[in-house]
N, C-alpha and C positions, 0 to 999 in steps of 0.2 A: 258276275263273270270276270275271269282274270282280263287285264288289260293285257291286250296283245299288240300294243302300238310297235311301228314301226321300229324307232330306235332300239326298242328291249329284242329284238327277236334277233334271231340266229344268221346268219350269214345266209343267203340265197345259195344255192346248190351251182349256180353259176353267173355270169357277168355276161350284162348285153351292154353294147357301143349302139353308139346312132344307127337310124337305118342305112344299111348298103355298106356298112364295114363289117371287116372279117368278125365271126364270133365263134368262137370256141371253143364249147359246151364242157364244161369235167365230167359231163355223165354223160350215157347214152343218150341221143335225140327220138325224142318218141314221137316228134311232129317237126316237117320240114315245109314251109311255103316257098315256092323258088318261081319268082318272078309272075306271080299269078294277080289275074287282072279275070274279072267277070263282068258282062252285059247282059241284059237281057234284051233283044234286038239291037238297035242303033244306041241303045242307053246305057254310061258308062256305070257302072255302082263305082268300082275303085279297080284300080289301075298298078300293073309291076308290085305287088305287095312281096315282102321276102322277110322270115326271119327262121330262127330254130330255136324249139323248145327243148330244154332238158327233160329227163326222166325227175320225177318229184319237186319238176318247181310250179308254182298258182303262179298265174297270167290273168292280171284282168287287162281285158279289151273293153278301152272305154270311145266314147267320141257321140257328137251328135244325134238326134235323129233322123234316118235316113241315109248316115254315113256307110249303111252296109254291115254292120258288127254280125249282126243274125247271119245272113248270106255269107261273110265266110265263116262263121263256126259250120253252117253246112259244106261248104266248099271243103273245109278242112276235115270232118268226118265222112266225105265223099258220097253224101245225099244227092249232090248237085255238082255237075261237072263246072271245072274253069273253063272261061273261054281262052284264056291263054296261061304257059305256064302248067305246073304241074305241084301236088303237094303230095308227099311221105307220111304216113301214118303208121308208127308203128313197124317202121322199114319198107312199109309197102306203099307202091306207088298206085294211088285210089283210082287214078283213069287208064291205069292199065292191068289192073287184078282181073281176074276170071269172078266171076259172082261168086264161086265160092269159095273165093279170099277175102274178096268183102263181107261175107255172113259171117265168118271165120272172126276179121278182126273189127265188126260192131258188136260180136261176145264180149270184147275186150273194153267196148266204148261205153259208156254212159254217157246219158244225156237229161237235159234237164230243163223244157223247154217252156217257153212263156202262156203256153195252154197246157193244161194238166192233161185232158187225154184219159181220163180216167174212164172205166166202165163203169155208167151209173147203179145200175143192178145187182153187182156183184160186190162183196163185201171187197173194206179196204185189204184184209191179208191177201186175197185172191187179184186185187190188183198187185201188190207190189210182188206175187208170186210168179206173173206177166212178165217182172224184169229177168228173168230164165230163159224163158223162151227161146232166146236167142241161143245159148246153150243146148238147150234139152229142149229141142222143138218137139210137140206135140199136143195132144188131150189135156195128157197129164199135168203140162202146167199150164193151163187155163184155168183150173179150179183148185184153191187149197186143199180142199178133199178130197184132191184125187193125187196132188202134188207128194214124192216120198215125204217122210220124215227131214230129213237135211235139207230139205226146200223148205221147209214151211219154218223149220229154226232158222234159217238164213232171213227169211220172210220177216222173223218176227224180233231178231234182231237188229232188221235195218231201220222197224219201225221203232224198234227200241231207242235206236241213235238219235232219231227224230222226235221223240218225246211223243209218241202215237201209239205205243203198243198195248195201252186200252181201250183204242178203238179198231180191233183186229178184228171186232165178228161186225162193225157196222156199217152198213149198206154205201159204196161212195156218194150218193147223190144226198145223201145226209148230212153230210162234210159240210164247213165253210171255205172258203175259197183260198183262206190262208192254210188250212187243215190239207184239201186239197194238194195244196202247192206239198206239203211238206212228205204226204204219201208218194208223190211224184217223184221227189226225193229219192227216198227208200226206195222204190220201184227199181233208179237209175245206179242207187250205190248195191242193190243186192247179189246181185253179180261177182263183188271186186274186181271194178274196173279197173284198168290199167292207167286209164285217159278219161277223165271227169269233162263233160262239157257244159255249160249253165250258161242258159240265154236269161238275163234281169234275172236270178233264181231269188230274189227279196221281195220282184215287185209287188205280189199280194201278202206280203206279209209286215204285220207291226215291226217297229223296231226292236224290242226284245228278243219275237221271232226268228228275227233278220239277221241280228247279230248270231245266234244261237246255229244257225243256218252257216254263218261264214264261217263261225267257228270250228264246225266238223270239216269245212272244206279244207279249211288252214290245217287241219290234225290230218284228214287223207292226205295231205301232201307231203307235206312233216314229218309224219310218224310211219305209214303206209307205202310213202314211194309215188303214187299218182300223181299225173300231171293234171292240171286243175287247171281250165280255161273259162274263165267267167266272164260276160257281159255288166257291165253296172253304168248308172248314172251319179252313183253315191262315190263320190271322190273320195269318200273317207272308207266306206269299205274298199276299193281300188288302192289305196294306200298303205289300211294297215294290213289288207290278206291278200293282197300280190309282190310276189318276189319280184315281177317283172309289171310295166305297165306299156301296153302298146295302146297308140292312141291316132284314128283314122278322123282326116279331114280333107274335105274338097278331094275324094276320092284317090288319096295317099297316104300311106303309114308314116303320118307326121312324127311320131314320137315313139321312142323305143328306148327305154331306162331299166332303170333299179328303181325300185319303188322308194328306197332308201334315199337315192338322189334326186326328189323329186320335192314337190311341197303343193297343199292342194289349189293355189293360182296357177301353177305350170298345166294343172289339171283342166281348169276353168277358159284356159286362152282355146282349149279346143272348141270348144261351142262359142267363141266370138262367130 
C-alpha cells in the first residue's frame, strides 16, 4: 500500500485553532457542535464541547476510555439528544427537525459502528443492500432479490471497495468478525454518504485490514467530498488519515489541531 503519511499528503480542506477560537471553514460546514455538554442523570460524560467540520475533511476523535467519543458521534448524528447546547448536521439543527428531516438526513449519514448489526441469516449482499433503506424504505430492500438492479450494483460495489465481493451470496453468520466488520462498512458507504461516521472502524480488524479500511476512508474524503469522522485509539491512524484530530479529556475537548501539527506524544498525554 502507498504510504500516505502525514507530511506527503495534501493540504487539509481547512485550518482549526485551539478549542473556543474563531474557525473558519473554506468550505461548507457539514457538522457544527456549539457548546454541547451530555449527562446521563446527575453524570457528566463531557461538558461545552464546540467546534466545526468542513465538507471533505477526516476528523479523528481520539481520547481515553470512557471519555465519551462514542456518545458524541451519536450526539452529533442526533441518535441521542444533548443535554445542553445544540449541534448542525448537514445545516440542520438535529433537536429541532421534525422526524422527517431527521430520516431525510440519516439517508445522507453513514455509520459504522463497534457492533456489526449484521443479519445472521441473510446473505452478506442483502445486508449491505440494508444500507438503502434509509432511502428507499421498504420490502424491496430487505432482500437482494427483490432490491432493483442499481441497488444490488451499488451493493456489490461497496463490497467491492471492501475487498468482499466474493462473498456476496454467503450467509452473515459465516463471516469472521473481521469480515463482519468490513461488510458493515459497505452497508454504511452504499448509500454515498455525505457524512461518514466510524466508531473504532479497525477494532476487529488485523492491521493490513485496518490500514486498507483507512485507506478508503482517506480516498472518501479526498477524492468524494465526505466528511469522515472516526473514533481510534491508534495514534498512527489518527495522524496519518485525519486532517483534523480532536482529542476529549476529563470531560473537555482538550485538543483540536491539524493532524499535520501534531506528533504521536501530543497524542499519548491524552490517556495520562
Amino acid at each position: 500500500m502507498t504510504d500516505l503519511g502525514v507530511k506527503n499528503r495534501a493540504a487539509p480542506l481547512a485550518q482549526s485553532e485551539p478549542t473556543g477560537a474563531a474557525f473558519a471553514p473554506v468550505s461548507p460546514v457539514d457538522i457544527e457542535a456549539r457548546g454541547v455538554t451530555k449527562r446521563f442523570g446527575e453524570t457528566p460524560v463531557f461538558s461545552d464541547v464546540s467546534f466545526r467540520l468542513a465538507r471533505g475533511e477526516a476528523v479523528a476523535l481520539v481520547g481515553a476510555n470512557g471519555t465519551g467519543k462514542s456518545t458524541l458521534l451519536r450526539c452529533l448524528m442526533g441518535l441521542i439528544p444533548a443535554t445542553d447546547g445544540s449541534v448542525h448536521l448537514l445545516g440542520q439543527q438535529t433537536d429541532r427537525s421534525k422526524a422527517s428531516v431527521l430520516r431525510q438526513l440519516r439517508a445522507n449519514v453513514g455509520l459504522v459502528s463497534q457492533k456489526h448489526n449484521l443479519v445472521p441469516r441473510l446473505s452478506v449482499l442483502s445486508n449491505v443492500v440494508h444500507g438503502l433503506l434509509g432511502t428507499y424504505p421498504g420490502l424491496r430492500h430487505w432482500s437482494h432479490t427483490l432490491a432493483p438492479p442499481p441497488s444490488r450494483a451499488a451493493a456489490l460495489h461497496a463490497l467491492e471497495r471492501v475487498g468482499l465481493a466474493h462473498f456476496a451470496g454467503r450467509r452473515a453468520d459465516r463471516l469472521s468478525g473481521g469480515q463482519s466488520q468490513r461488510v458493515a462498512i459497505a452497508r454504511a458507504i452504499v448509500g454515498a454518504p455525505k457524512v461518514l461516521f466510524a466508531d473504532e472502524p479497525c477494532a476487529s480488524l488485523d492491521p493490513s485490514a485496518g490500514e486498507d479500511v483507512m485507506e478508503l476512508f482517506f480516498r472518501l474524503a479526498r477524492d468524494e467530498g465526505v466528511t469522515v469522522v472516526f473514533t481510534s485509539h491508534n495514534v498512527t491512524h489518527a495522524l496519518k488519515y485525519g486532517d483534523r484530530v480532536l482529542g476529549l479529556a476529563q470531560g473537555r475537548m482538550r485538543l483540536d489541531a491539524t493532524a499535520a501539527s501534531l506528533s504521536a506524544q501530543d497524542l499519548r498525554g491524552l490517556y495520562d
